[in-house]
C-alpha positions in Angstrom: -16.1 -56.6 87.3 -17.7 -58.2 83.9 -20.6 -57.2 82.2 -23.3 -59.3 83.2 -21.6 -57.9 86.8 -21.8 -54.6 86.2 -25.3 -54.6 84.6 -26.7 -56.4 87.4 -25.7 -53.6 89.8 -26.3 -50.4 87.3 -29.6 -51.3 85.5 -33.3 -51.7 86.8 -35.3 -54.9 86.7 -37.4 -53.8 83.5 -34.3 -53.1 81.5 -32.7 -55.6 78.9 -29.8 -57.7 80.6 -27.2 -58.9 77.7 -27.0 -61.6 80.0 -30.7 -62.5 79.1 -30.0 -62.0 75.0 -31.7 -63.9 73.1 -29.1 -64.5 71.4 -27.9 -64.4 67.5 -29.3 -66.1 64.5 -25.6 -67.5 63.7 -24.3 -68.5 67.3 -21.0 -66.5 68.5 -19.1 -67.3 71.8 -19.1 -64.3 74.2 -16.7 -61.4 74.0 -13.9 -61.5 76.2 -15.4 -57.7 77.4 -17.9 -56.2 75.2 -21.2 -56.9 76.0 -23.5 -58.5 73.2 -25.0 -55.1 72.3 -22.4 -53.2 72.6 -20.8 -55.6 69.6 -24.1 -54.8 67.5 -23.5 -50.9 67.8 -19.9 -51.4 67.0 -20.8 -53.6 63.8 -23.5 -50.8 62.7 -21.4 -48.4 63.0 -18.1 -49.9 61.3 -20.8 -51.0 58.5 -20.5 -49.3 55.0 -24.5 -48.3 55.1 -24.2 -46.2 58.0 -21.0 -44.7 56.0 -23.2 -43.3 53.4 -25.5 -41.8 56.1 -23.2 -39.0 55.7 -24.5 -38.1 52.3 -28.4 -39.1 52.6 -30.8 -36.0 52.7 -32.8 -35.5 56.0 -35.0 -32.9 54.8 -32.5 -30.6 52.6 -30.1 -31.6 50.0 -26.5 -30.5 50.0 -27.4 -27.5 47.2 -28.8 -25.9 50.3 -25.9 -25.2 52.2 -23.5 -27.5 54.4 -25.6 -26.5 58.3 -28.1 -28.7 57.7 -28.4 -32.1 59.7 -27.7 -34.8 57.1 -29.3 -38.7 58.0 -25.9 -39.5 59.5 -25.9 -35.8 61.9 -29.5 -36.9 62.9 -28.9 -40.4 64.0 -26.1 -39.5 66.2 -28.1 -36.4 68.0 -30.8 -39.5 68.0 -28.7 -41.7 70.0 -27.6 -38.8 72.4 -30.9 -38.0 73.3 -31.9 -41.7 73.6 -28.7 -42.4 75.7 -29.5 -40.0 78.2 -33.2 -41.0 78.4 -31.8 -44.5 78.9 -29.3 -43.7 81.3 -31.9 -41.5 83.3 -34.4 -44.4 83.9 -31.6 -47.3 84.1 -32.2 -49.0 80.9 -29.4 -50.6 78.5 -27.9 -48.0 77.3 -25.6 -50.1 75.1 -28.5 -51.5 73.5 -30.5 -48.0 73.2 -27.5 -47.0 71.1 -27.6 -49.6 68.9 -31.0 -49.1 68.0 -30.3 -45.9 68.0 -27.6 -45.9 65.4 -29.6 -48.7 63.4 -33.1 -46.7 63.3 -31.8 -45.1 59.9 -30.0 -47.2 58.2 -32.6 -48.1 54.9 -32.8 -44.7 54.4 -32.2 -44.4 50.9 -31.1 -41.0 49.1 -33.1 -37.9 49.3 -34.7 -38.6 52.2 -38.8 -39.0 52.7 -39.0 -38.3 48.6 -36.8 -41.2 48.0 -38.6 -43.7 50.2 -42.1 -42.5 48.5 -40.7 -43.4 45.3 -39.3 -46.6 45.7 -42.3 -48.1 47.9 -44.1 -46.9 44.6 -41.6 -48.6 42.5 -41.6 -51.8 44.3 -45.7 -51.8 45.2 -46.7 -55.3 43.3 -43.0 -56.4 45.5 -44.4 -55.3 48.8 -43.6 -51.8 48.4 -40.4 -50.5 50.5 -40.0 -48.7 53.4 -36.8 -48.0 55.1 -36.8 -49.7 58.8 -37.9 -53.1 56.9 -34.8 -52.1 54.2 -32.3 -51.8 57.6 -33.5 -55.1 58.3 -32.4 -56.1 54.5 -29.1 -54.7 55.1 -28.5 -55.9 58.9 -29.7 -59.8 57.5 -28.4 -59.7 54.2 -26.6 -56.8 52.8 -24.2 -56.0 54.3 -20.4 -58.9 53.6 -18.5 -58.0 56.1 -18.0 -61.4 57.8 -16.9 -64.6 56.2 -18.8 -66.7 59.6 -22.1 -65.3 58.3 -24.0 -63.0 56.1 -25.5 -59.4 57.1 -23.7 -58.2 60.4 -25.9 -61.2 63.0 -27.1 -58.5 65.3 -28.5 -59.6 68.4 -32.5 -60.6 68.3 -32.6 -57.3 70.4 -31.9 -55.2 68.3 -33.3 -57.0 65.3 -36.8 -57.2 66.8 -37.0 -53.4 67.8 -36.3 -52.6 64.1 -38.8 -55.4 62.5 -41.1 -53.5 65.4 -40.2 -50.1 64.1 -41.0 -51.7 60.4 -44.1 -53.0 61.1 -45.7 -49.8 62.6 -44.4 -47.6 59.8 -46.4 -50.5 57.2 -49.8 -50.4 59.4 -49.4 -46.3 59.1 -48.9 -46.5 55.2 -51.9 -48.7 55.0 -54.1 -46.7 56.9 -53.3 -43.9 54.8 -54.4 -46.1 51.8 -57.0 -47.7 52.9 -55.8 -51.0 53.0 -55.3 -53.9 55.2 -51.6 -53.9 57.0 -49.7 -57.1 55.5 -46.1 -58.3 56.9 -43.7 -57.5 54.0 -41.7 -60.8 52.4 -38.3 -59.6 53.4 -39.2 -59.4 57.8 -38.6 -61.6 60.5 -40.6 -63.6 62.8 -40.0 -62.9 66.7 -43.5 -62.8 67.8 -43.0 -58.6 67.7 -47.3 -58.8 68.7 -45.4 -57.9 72.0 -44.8 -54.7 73.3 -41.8 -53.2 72.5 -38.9 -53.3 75.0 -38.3 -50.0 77.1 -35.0 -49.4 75.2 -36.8 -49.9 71.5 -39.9 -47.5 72.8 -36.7 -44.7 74.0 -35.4 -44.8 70.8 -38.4 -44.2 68.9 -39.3 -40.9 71.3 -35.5 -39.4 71.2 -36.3 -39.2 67.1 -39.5 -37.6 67.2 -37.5 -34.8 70.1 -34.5 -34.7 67.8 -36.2 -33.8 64.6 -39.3 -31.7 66.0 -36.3 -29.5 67.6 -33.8 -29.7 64.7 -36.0 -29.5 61.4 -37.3 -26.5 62.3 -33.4 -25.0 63.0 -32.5 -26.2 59.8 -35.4 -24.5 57.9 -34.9 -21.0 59.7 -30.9 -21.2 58.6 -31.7 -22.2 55.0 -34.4 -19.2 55.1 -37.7 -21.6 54.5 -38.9 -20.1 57.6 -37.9 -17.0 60.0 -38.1 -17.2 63.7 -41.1 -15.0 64.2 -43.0 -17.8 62.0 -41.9 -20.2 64.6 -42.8 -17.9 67.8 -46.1 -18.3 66.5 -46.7 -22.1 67.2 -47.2 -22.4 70.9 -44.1 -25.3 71.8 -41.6 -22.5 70.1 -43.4 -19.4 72.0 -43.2 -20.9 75.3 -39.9 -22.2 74.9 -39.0 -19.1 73.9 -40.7 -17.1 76.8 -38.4 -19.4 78.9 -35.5 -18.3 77.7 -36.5 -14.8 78.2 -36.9 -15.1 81.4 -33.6 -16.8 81.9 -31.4 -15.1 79.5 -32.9 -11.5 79.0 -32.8 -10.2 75.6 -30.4 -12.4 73.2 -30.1 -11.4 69.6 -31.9 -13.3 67.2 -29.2 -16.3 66.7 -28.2 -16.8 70.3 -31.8 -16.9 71.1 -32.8 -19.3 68.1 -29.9 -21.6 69.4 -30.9 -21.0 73.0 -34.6 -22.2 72.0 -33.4 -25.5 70.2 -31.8 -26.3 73.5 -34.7 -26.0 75.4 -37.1 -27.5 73.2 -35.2 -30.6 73.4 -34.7 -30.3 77.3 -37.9 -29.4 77.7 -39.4 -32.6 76.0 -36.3 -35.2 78.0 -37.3 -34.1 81.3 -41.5 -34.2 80.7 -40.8 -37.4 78.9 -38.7 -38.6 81.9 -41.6 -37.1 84.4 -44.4 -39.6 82.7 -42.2 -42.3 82.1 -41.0 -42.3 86.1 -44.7 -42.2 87.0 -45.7 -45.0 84.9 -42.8 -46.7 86.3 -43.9 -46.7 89.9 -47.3 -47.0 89.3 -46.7 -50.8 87.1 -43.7 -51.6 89.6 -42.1 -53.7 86.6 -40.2 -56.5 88.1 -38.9 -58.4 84.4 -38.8 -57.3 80.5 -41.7 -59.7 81.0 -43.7 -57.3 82.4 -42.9 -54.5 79.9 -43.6 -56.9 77.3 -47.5 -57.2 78.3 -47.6 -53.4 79.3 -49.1 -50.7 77.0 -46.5 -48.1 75.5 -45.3 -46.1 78.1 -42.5 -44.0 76.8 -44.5 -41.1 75.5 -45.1 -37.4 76.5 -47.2 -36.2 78.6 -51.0 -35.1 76.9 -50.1 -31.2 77.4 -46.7 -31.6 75.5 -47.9 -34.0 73.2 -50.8 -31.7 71.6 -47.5 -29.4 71.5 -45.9 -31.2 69.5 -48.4 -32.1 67.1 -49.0 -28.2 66.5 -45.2 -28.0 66.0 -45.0 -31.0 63.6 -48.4 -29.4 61.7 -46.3 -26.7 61.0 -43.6 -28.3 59.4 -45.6 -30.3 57.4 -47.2 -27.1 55.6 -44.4 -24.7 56.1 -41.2 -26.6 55.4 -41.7 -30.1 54.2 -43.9 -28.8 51.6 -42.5 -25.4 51.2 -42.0 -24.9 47.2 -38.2 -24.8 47.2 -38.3 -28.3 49.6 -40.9 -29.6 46.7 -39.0 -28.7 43.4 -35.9 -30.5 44.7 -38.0 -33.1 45.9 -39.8 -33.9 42.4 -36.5 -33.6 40.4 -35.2 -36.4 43.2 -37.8 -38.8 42.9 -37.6 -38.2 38.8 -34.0 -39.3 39.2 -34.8 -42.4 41.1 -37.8 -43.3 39.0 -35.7 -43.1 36.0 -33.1 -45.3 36.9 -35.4 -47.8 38.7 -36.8 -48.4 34.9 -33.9 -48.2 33.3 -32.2 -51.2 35.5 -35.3 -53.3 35.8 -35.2 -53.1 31.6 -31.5 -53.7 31.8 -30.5 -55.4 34.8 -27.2 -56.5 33.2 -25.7 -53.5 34.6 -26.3 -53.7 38.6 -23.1 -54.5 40.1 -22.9 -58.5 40.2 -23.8 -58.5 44.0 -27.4 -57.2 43.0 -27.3 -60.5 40.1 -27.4 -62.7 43.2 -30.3 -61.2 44.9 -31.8 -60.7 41.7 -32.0 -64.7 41.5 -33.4 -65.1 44.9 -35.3 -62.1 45.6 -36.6 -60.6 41.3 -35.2 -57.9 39.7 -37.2 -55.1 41.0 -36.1 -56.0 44.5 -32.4 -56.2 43.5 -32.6 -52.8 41.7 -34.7 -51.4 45.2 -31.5 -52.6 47.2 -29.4 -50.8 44.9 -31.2 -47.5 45.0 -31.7 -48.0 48.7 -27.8 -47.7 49.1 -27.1 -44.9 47.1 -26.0 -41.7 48.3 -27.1 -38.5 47.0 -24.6 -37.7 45.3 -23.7 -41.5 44.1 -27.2 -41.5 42.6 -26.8 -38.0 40.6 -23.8 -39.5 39.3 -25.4 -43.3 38.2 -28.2 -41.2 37.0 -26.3 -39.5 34.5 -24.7 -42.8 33.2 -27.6 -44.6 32.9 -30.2 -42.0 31.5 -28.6 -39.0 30.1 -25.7 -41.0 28.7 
């Protein structure tokens, strides 16, 4: 049994077919047995960018200790999460995973701090933000092929990221005040569609993943304690559930136990309104999910959940004073060596002179930034400023 075979018996009629690809910008005969999107998640994830995930902040730095989830740690719990939502409801889960594992890739170092920075950098450029960078490096960046430049993705996968892009820009520029533009550097698939079911998966299993992780992370690094947490209403009930189910724990095994079920506990409502939706629409085609509002979403009680749980972590850990020291002294760094190279662009490595040409120096020096790590950016940092 092939692919298109096996996909035709496994998956519903409203997920993505490989068989129905649109294809790739630089035409490829098919695999003798990989499916098209399973070679995009094996090119992301042989790619040197998701490499330096390893040592890209999520929300702490490496000074913190080594529990933490790093960028690289979240994507992969990411693309578990999504994978089972997509195998749940029959969707692609070979193309779930790709996005999955692509959905971080612009990240540059130090997390959130980093991106604020650089979109500030590069505002008179278009400012930056990191799903429209993974673009950058999927199209462009990335030389591993001598048949084409980037890594030729399938418009799939490209599309759900441009998607991802364009939503992230239309949330900065309600936050400013300003009218949503499409940056220079995206690409034109008529994304005015709705988002495919896989794409919509991937975007939920993040917002699950780090609502359930961030907060884990903070109480091991000692931002928060767990009584903090008990506090806000998605923590106390999941708690109370594992009370019920586990008796009295001590205070790590029932932290641990609570992780687990806050994520659970989100997959299977998620799964509840999603099935619903799905047999009240009766989707026969990606067609029809294309003209269909968002339907991968929680359900309203879960959702206002989440939104106290995320308030929380805005005020309690994101913006905790330790979290903000480390932050300003990150976003010094990058600042620093953003004016430095724009003032002296002789000493970007001569693949940066090329896009330099083509793209200005302030872009070239973005893309360099972009691609730090952490650590890789402390070091250029003391090279190029402190001498």
């Amino acid at each position: 049994m092939d692919n298109d075979e096996r996909e035709q018996i496994v998956l519903a009629a409203y997920a993505m077919h490989g068989v129905d690809s649109a294809g790739r910008r630089y035409p490829e005969p098919a695999h003798a047995y990989r499916s098209p999107y399973q070679r995009d998640r094996d090119r992301i994830l042989h790619s040197a960018a998701f490499r330096r995930l390893s040592y890209k902040t999520q929300v702490f730095t490496g000074e913190m200790g080594d529990y933490h989830r790093t960028r690289l740690t979240h994507t992969l719990e990411v693309s578990s999460i999504a994978r089972t939502i997509a195998r749940a409801l029959r969707l692609n889960e070979d193309l779930t995973e790709a996005l999955a594992l692509a959905h971080d890739l612009g990240h540059p170092p130090f997390g959130h701090s980093g991106e604020q920075v650089l979109d500030e950098c590069l505002k008179q450029q278009g400012g930056f933000n990191h799903n429209a960078q993974a673009l950058r490096i999927c199209e462009r960046l990335e030389t591993r092929y001598p048949e084409f430049p980037g890594l030729n993705l399938t418009r799939e996968v490209l599309e759900g990221q441009q998607q991802r892009a364009e939503k992230k820009r239309g949330a900065q520029s309600r936050e400013q005040g300003v009218k949503s533009a499409r940056p220079a550097n995206l690409l034109s698939f008529g994304s005015a569609c709705s988002p495919l079911l896989e794409v919509q998966v991937v975007d939920a299993a993040d917002s699950i993943a780090y609502d359930a992780h961030d907060a884990d992370d903070a109480l091991e690094v000692g931002l928060i304690d767990l009584g903090d947490l008990l506090e806000i209403p998605l923590w106390h009930e999941a708690s109370e559930r594992i009370g019920r189910r586990f008796g009295n724990l001590d205070d790590r095994h029932r932290r641990r136990a609570i992780v687990h079920e806050v994520i659970d506990w989100q997959v299977s409502d998620l799964l509840d309104v999603v099935r619903a939706e799905l047999g009240l629409r009766r989707f026969a085609s990606v067609a029809d999910v294309r003209k269909s509002p968002l339907i991968v979403q929680p359900s309203t009680a879960l959702a206002g959940k989440k939104s106290g749980l995320e308030r929380f972590l805005f005020d309690a850990v994101y913006h905790h004073p330790t979290v903000l020291v480390k932050r300003t002294h990150a976003q010094q760094v990058l600042r620093e060596m953003f004016d430095v190279l724009t003032e002296t662009p002789a000493q970007l490595p001569e693949k940066f002179h090329r896009i330099a040409k083509s793209d200005g120096v302030p872009r070239a020096v973005g893309d360099y930034l972009a691609g730090m790590t952490d650590r890789f950016a402390f070091d250029q940092h003391r090279r190029l400023v402190q001498g």
